[in-house]
N, C-alpha and C positions, 0 to 999 in steps of 0.2 A: 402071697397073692394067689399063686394056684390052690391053694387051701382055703380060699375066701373068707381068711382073716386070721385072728388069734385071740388067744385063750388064758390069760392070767391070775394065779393064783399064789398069794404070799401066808407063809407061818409066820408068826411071832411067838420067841421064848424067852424066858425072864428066870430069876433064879430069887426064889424069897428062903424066910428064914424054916418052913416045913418042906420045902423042898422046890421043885420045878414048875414053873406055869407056862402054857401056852396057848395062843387063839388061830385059828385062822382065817380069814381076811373075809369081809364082808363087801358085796356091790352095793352100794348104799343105793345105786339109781333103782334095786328090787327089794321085796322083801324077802327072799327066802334068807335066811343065814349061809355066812361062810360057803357061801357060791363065788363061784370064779368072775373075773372081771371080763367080759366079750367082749372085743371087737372086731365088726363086720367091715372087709375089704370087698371094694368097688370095684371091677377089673375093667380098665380102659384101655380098649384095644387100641395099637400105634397108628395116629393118624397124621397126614402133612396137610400144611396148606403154608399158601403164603402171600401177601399183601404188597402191592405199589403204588406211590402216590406221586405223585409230579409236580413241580409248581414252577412259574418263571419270572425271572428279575428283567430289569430293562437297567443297561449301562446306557448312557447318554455319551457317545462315544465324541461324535462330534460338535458337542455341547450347542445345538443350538432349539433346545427345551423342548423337541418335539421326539416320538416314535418316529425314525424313518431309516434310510440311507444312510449303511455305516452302524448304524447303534448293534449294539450288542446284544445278544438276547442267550440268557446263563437260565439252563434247565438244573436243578438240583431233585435227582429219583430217589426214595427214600425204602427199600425193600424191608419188609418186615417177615420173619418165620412166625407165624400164627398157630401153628400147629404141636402136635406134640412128639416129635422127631428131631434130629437134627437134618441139617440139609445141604447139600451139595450140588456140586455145576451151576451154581446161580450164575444167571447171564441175562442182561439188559438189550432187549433190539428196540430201535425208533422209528417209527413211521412219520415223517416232517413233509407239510404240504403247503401250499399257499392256501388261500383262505377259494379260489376258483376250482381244487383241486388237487392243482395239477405238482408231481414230485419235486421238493427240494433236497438239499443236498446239507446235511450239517455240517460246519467248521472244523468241532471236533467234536467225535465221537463218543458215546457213556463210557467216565474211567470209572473207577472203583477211588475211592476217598478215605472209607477206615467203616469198619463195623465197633459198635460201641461195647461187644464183649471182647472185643480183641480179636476175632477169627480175621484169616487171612480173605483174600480173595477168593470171591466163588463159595464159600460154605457158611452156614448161620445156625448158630445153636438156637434152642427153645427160645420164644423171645427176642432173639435179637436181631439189632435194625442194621440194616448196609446204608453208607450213602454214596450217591454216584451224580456225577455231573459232564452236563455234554452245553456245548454253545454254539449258536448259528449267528453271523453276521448279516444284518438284514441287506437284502438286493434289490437290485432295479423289478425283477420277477414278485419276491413278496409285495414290493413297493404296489406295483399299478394293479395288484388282488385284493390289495386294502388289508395284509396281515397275515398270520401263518396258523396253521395248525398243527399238534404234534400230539402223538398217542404211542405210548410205549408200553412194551413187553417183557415179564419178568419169568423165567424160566426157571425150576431148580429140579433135582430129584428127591425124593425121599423114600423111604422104607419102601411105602407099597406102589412105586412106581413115580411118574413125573408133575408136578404142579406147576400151577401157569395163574398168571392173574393182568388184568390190563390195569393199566392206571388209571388214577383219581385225579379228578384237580383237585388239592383241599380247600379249594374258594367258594368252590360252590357242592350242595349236597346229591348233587346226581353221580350215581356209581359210573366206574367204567368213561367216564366224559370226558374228551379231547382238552388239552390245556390251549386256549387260544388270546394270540396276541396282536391287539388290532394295532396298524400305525398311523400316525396321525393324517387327516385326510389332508390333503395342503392343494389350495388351489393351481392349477396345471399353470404354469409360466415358463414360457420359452425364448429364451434369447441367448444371444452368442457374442463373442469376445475375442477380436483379432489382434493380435503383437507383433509386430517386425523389426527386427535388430541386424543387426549388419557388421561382419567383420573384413578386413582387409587383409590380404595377404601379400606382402612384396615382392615387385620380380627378382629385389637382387639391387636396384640401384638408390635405394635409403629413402626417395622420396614417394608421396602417396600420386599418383599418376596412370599415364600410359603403358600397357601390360599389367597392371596389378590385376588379381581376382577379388573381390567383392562377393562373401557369400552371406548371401540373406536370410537368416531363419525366422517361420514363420508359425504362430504358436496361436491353435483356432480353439478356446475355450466353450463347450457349453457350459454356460454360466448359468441357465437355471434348470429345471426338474422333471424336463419331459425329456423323451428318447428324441433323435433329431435325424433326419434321413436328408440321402441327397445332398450331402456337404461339397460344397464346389470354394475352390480357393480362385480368386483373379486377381492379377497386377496389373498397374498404370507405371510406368517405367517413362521418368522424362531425363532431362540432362537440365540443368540449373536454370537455362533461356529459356523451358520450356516446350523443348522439343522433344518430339516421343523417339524414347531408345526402346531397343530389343534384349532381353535378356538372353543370355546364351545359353541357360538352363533352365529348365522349371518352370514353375512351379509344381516341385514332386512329392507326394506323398511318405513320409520315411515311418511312423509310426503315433501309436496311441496309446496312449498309460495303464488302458485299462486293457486294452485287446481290441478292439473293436478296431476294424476294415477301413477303409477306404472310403468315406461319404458317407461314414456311421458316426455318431458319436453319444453316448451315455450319458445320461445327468453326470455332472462334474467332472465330464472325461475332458482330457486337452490330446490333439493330434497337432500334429509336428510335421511341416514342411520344410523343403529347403531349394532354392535359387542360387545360381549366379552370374555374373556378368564379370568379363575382363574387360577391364577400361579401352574403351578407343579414343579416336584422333578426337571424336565428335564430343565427349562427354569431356575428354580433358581439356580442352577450349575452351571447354563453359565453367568448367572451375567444378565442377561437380554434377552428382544426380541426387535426382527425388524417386522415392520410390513408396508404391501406395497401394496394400491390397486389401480386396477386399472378401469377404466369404457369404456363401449364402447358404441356406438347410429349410429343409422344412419341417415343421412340425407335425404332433397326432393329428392336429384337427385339420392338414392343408394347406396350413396358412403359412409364407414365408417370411423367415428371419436371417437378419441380413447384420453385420456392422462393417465397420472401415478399420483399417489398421493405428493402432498405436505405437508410437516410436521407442516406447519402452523406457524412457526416460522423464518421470514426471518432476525433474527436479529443473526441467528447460520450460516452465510456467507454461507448458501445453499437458493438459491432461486426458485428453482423449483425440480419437481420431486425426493426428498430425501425423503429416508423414515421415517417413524415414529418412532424412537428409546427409549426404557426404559431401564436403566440400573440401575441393582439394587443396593443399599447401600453394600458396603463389606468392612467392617471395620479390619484392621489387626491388630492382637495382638502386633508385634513388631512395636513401634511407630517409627520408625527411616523411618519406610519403608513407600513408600510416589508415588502415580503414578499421574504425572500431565500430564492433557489430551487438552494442547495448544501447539504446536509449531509453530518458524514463521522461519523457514530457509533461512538463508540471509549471511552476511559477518559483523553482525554486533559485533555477538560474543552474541549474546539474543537470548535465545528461539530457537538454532538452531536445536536443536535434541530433539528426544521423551526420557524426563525425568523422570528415575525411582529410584525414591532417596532409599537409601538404599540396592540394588539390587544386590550390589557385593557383599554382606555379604551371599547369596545363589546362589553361581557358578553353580550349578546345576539345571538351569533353561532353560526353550523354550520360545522366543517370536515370535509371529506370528500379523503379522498388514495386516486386510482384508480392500478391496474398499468395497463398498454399495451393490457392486452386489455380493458379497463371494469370491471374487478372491485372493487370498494369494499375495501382493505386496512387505513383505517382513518377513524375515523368518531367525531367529539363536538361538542358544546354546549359555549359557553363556552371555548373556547381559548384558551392563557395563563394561564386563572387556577389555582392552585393547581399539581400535578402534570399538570396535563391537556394536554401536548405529544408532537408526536409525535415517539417518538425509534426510527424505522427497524423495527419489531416489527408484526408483522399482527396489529390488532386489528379488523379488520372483523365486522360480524355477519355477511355471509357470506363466509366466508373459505377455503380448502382448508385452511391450515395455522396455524390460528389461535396467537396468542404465541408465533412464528417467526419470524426474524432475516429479514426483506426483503433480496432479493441486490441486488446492486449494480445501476443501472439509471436510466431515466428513469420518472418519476413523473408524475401532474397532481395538481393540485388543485384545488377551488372551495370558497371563502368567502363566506357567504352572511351577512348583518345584516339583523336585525328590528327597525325605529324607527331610533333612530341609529344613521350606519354615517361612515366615513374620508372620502366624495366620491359612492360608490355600492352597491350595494344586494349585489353579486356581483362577485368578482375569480375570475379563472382563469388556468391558466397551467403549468410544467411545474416540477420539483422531480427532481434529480436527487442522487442517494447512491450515496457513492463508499467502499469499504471497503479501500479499500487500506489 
């Protein structure tokens, strides 16, 4: 090579029957005879260079067919040595932004995955490709910038110092161009989702009553896809007649799944309240409590969102907005006496009326059957006797739609006796009607 090139020349000898023969080698590409064969060396002085390309996948993470919230976003860097050196210190840095700017934060960072000549990490012979891969899980941040941008850096050294190249998308043919990933636009919907469920705790003496604790938790979903401010939790706290109780704790703030404060909450974040009430004289009289909250937020555009609490049980044929009902144990001395709390009023001859077994043996009775909201739907003296049951029809004296078919639902009621009565004086409790 420092010679700029070489020089070859071949004898030929043979042996015949006068004696020795021999030629010396001819370059056929000239005419002179038996001249040497030349070749002219090129000398290419050591140069580096090196190439990166970028491209991105979309995992559909929370499968529901769009770019958004949650999906996964897998960057695969493909480093190439272009030059004619080998190369060392290769290293990957990422620049990830939203589509308004402003810095995000990748999940995880460029690894190294395999070079396809075999080198280890960091060095690349003549030709060979590195591949590296980093993923960002999309956020509420990408979300409302409509998408991300990302632009990486590929660093190595070689012979005559350091080489550097930015990425390519290879989707499209502009050098050096950001890899960009737009998420799908989804029209803004705001709305919110309240749950209340209720546990008991016993003083000590077996039954559900007076001194027990009663703690409420209370689970405020943003159920659709805007950010929500201003989240305020309220309760309606009664006791089974309908009288307004006081909670002895709460409604407290304890936490949110995703992080988010106090009167924040996130597309698909849930925050977690918690109440409670130790039973008193007032509540255990009534045979129980209702309890009903509700949450408010407001939305980007101002506008407020509001739901009612669900009891968390949709297998009691209420599926939204019913409240939270405990009713306590009230066992009666006379066994005869019996209040079942199912009716399905029909023509079938089953389950048509609110059944109170025993109950004519105490003519001197009140029944009263309240809706969810406290409203008296139906109301007599003497129950049992004669035609006087109730069979699902509003006959409240105040009523909105008086001798109308009562929809399907949870009910209460209270039973009240004047002089003799079953064990006690007032039963309460719920009554639910099912019109399937």
């Amino acid at each position: 090579m420092n010679a700029g090139g070489v020089s070859n020349t071949a004898t030929v000898t043979a042996q015949v029957a006068g004696g020795t023969v021999s030629d010396i080698s001819d370059d056929p590409t000239t005419s002179t005879p038996n001249d040497a064969t030349i070749t002219t060396l090129t000398s290419t002085p050591p140069s580096s260079s090196i190439t990166l390309t970028k491209a991105a996948s979309i995992t559909d993470t929370n499968g529901d067919g769009s770019i958004g919230l949650g999906d996964t976003i897998t960057y695969t860097f493909v480093a190439t040595n272009t030059g004619y050196d080998a190369l060392s210190s290769v290293s990957i840095t990422d620049v990830l932004s939203d589509l308004a700017g402003n810095t995000l934060a990748l999940s995880t960072l460029p690894t190294f995955i395999s070079a396809n000549l075999g080198s280890p990490q960091g060095s690349l012979k003549i030709g060979e490709q590195a591949t590296y891969r980093a993923t960002f899980v999309v956020n509420n941040q990408a979300i409302n910038a409509g998408g991300v941008s990302n632009t990486a850096t590929v660093t190595a050294q070689g012979t005559n110092g350091t080489v550097s190249d930015i990425s390519d998308d290879p989707s499209t043919s502009t050098l050096n161009d950001p890899t960009i990933t737009t998420t799908t636009t989804v029209t803004p919907q705001s709305s919110i989702e309240v749950t209340k469920t209720a546990t008991i705790t016993d003083n000590g003496n077996g039954t559900t009553g007076l001194g027990d604790t009663i703690t409420f938790l209370i689970t405020v979903e943003n159920t659709g896809n805007t950010l929500l401010n201003g989240v305020v939790v309220n309760d309606t706290f009664s006791d089974l007649s309908g009288n307004t109780l006081t909670l002895t704790s709460g409604p407290f703030f304890v936490s949110a799944n995703l992080g988010s404060g106090d009167g924040t909450l996130l597309a698909g974040e849930t925050a977690t309240y918690t109440a409670t009430f130790v039973v008193n004289a007032q509540a255990d009289n009534a045979g129980g409590v209702s309890n009903t909250a509700s949450a408010t937020a407001i939305d980007p555009s101002g506008m407020p969102v509001n739901d009612i609490s669900d009891d968390g049980d949709d297998t009691d044929g209420n599926t939204t907005n019913d409240p939270t009902v405990l009713a306590f144990f009230q066992d009666p001395v006379d066994g005869d006496f019996e209040v079942f709390n199912g009716m399905s009023p029909g023509d079938d001859g089953i389950n048509d009326y609110f059944k109170i077994a025993g109950i004519e043996k105490y003519p001197n009775n009140t029944v009263k059957i309240f809706n969810r909201w406290g409203v008296v739907v139906y109301e007599t003296k003497g129950y049992g006797l004669g035609n006087r049951l109730f069979i699902g029809i509003s006959e409240g004296r105040v009523t909105i739609s008086k001798n109308q078919k009562l929809p399907a639902g949870t009910y209460f009621y209270v039973i009240e006796f004047e002089g003799e009565n079953p064990g006690r004086e007032r039963y309460t409790g719920y009554l639910y009607i099912n019109r399937d």
